[in-house]
C-alpha positions in Angstrom: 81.0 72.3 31.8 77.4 71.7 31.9 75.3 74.1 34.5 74.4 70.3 36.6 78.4 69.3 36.4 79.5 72.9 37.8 76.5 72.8 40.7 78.0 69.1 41.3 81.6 70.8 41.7 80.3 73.7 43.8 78.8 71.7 46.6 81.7 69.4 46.6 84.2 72.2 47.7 81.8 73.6 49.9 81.4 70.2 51.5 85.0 69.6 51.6 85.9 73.5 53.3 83.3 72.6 55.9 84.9 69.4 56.8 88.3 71.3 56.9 86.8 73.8 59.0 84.0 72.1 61.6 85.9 70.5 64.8 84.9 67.1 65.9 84.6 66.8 69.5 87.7 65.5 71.7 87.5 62.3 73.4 87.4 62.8 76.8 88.2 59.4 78.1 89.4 56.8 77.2 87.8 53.6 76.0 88.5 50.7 77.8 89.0 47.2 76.1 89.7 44.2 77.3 93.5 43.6 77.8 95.8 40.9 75.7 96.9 37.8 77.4 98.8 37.2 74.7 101.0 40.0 75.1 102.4 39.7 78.8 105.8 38.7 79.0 106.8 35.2 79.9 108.0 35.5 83.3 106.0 34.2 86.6 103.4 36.3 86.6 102.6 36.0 82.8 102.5 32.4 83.4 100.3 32.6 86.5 97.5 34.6 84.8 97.5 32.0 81.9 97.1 29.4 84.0 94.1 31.2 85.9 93.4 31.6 82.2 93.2 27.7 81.4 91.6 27.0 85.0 88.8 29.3 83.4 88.3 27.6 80.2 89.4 24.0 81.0 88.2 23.6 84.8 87.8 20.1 84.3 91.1 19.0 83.3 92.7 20.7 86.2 90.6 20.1 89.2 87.7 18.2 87.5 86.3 15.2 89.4 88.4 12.7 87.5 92.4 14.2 87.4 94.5 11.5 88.2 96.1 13.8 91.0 93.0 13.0 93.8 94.2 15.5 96.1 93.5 17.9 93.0 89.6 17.2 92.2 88.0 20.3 93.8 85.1 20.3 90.7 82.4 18.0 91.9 81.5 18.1 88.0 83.1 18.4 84.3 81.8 21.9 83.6 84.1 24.6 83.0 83.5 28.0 84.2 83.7 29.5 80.8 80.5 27.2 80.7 78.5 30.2 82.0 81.1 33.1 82.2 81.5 32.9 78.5 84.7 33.4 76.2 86.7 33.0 79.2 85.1 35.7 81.2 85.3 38.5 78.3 81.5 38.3 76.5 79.9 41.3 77.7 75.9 40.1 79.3 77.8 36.2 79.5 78.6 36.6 82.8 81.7 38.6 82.3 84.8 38.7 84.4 86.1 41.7 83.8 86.2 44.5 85.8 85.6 42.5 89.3 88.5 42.8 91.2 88.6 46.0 92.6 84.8 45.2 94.1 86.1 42.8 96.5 86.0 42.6 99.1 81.8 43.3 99.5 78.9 42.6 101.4 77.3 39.1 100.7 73.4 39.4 101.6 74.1 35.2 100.9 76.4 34.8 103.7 75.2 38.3 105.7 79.0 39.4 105.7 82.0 40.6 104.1 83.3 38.5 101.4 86.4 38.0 99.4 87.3 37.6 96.4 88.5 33.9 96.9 85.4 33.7 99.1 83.4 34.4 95.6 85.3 31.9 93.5 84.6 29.3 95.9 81.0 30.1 96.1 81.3 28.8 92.6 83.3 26.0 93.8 80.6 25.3 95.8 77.6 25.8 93.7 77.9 26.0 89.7 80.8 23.5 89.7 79.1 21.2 92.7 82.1 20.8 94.3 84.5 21.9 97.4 86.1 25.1 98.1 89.7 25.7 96.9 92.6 26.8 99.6 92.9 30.2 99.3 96.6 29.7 99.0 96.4 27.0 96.7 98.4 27.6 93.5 95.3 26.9 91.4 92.9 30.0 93.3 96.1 32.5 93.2 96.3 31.8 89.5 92.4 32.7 88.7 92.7 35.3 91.0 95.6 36.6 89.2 93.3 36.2 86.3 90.6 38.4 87.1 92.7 40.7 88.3 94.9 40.8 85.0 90.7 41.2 82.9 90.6 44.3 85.5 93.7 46.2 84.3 93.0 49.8 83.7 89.4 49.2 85.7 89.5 51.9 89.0 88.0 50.4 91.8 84.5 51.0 92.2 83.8 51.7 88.0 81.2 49.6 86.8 81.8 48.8 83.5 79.2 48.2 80.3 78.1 45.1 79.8 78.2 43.1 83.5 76.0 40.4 84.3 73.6 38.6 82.1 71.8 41.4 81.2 68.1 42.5 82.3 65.0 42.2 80.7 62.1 43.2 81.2 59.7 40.4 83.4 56.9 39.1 82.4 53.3 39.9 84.3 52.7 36.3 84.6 54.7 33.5 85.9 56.7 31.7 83.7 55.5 28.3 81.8 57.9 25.5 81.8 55.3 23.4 79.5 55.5 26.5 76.8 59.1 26.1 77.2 59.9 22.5 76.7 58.5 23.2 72.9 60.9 26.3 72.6 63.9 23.9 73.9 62.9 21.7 71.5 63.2 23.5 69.0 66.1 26.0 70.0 68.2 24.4 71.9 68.3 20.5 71.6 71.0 20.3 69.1 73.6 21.3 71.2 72.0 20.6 74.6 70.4 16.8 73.9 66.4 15.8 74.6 67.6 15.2 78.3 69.7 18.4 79.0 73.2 16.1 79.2 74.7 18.2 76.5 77.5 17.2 74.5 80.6 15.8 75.6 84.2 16.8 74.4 85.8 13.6 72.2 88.2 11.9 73.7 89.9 8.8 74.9 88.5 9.3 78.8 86.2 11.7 80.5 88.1 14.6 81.6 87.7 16.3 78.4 84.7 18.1 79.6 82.1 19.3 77.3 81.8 21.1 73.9 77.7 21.5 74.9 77.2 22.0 78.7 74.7 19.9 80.4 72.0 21.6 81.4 70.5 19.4 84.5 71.5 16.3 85.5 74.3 14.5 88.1 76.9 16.4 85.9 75.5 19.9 86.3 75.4 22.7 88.4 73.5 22.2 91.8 70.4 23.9 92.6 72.7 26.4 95.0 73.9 28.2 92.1 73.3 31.7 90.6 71.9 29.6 87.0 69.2 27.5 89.0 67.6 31.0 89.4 65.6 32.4 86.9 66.0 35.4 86.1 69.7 34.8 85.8 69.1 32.2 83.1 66.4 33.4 81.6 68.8 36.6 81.2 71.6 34.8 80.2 69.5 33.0 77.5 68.0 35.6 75.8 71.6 37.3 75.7 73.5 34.9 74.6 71.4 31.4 72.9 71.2 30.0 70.8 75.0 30.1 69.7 74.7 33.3 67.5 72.8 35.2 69.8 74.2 38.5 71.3 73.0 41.1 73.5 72.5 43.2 70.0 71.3 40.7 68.1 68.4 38.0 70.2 67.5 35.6 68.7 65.2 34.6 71.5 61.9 36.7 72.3 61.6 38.0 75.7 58.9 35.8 76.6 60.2 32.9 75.1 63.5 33.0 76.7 61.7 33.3 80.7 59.5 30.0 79.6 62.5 27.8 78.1 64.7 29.0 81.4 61.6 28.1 83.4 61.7 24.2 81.7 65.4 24.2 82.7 65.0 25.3 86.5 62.1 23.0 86.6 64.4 19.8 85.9 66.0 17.7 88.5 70.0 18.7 89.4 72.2 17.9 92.3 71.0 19.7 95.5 73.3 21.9 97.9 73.0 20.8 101.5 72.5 23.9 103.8 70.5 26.2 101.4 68.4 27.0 104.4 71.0 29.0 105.8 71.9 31.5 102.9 70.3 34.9 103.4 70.4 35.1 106.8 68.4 38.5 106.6 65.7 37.2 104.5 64.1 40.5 103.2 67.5 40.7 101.1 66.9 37.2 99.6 66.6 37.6 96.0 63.0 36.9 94.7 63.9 33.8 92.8 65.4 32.1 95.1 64.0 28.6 94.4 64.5 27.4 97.4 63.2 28.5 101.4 62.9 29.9 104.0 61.1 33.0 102.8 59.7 36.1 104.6 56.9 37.3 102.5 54.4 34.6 102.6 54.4 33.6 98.5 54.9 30.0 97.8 58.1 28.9 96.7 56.3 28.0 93.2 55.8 31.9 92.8 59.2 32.6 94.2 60.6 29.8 91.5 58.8 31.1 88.4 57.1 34.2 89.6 55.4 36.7 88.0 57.5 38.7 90.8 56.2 42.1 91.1 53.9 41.1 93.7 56.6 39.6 96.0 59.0 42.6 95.1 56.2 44.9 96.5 55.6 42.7 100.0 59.6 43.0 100.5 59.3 46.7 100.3 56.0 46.8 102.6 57.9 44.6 105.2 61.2 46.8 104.7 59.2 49.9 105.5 57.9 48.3 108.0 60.9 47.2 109.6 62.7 50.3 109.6 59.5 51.9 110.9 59.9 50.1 114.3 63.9 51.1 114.4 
């Protein structure tokens, strides 16, 4: 054996006695994953979360705004919710499902009181989907509540889980350009969204198929009410999650390039949500991009729609102070 064979040999062994010997560290908890539909039995309750399941991913063939069953057409458009809470609710930064139920009920700062759970769904109702509020005894809410609670299994109340929301990014110092991000939506996300934001509907004999590309603005999308017409939580989303690809590991989006192109979506026309005025009823907990008034702080609600928002995030504060200062 040659003298660089046997020095080969040696450090072999010795590598291989101190694998034998070193300890890897134990596990201490578990990891948790996302449970299998797929592998609940058959019986009422397996059913019921499936169907919360298809509610989820096929919203508009359900309760869509053109079921044959009138009595039934609680979606005031053909979006489904997987539309924004993506892969039915499991894609961690798309809006996730998972790991929800035990939070309820909560304190809105929307309505300035305790919600529930069905009070949240229908929020959605309300808002994203532009249409009216589901019975909470209705088969079709206990079936998406028995969804999210089934995407909770394992989850103790309280945990917050890796991976909620749409993520969070850092802001910009300036406020965001809708006219920089027309070109960006032109060139990242036309193909799948069309020149005028109508998306890309499902093929099909009629029109409750829904869409295989979500409209973006328009009669058919989400009113200017919901979580999406704000911008951080699009511009979030975006830079998360688009173009189809992306992922919260691998962008495909800068930073500044997603806030612009969600700025040229906010900034197109949608359906409006009567009664806006009324949400936050304590304004100082009214989230900075709220693109709509009343507001406390003084900014206009041009800086309030497309900020840069560390100015109005340090008024709120002052005024906070302030107001606990005279308690």
């Amino acid at each position: 054996m040659t003298a660089r064979r046997a020095t080969v040999v040696v450090f072999l062994l010795a590598a291989a006695t101190l694998a034998a010997t070193v300890r890897l560290p134990a596990q201490t908890a578990p990891v948790w994953t996302v449970p299998e539909i797929g592998a609940l039995p058959r019986d009422a309750h397996g059913m019921q979360v499936r169907e919360g399941r298809d509610l989820i991913t096929a919203t508009y063939a359900h309760i869509g705004p053109n079921v044959a069953d009138a009595s039934k057409r609680y979606a005031g458009n053909n979006l489904a919710c997987t539309n924004c809470h993506l892969q039915a609710g499991t894609r961690k930064f798309g809006l996730p499902l998972f790991g929800l139920y035990g939070d309820f009920p909560q304190y809105s700062s929307r309505s300035g009181n305790e919600i529930t759970i069905e009070d949240r769904l229908n929020a959605c109702m309300t808002r994203s989907m532009n249409g009216r509020a589901l019975p909470d005894d209705s088969p079709e809410m206990r079936a998406m509540v028995a969804y999210i609670e089934f995407l909770s299994t394992g989850v103790p109340a309280g945990q917050k889980l890796p991976g909620m929301g749409a993520g969070n990014m850092p802001e910009l110092d300036r406020a965001a350009d809708p006219v920089r991000g027309r070109a960006i939506y032109l060139r990242a996300c036309v193909s799948c969204h069309n020149t005028d934001g109508s998306g890309i509907r499902n093929s099909g004999p009629h029109t409750a198929l829904g869409y295989m590309m979500p409209p973006l603005w328009g009669p058919d999308s989400f009113n200017d009410g919901a979580g999406m017409a704000r911008l951080t939580t699009i511009a979030n989303f975006v830079h998360f999650n688009m173009p189809h690809g992306a992922d919260y590991l691998n962008p495909q989006l800068s930073v500044e390039d997603a806030w612009d192109v969600a700025a040229y979506v906010v900034s197109q026309p949608r359906p409006r949500k009567a009664g806006t005025d009324k949400d936050f009823p304590d304004l100082l907990q009214k989230p900075l991009d709220t693109p709509f008034g009343p507001y406390a702080d003084g900014f206009s609600a041009q800086q309030h729609k497309y900020g840069p928002f560390a100015p109005i995030r340090a008024e709120i504060e002052r005024l906070k102070k302030e107001r606990a200062a005279k308690r």
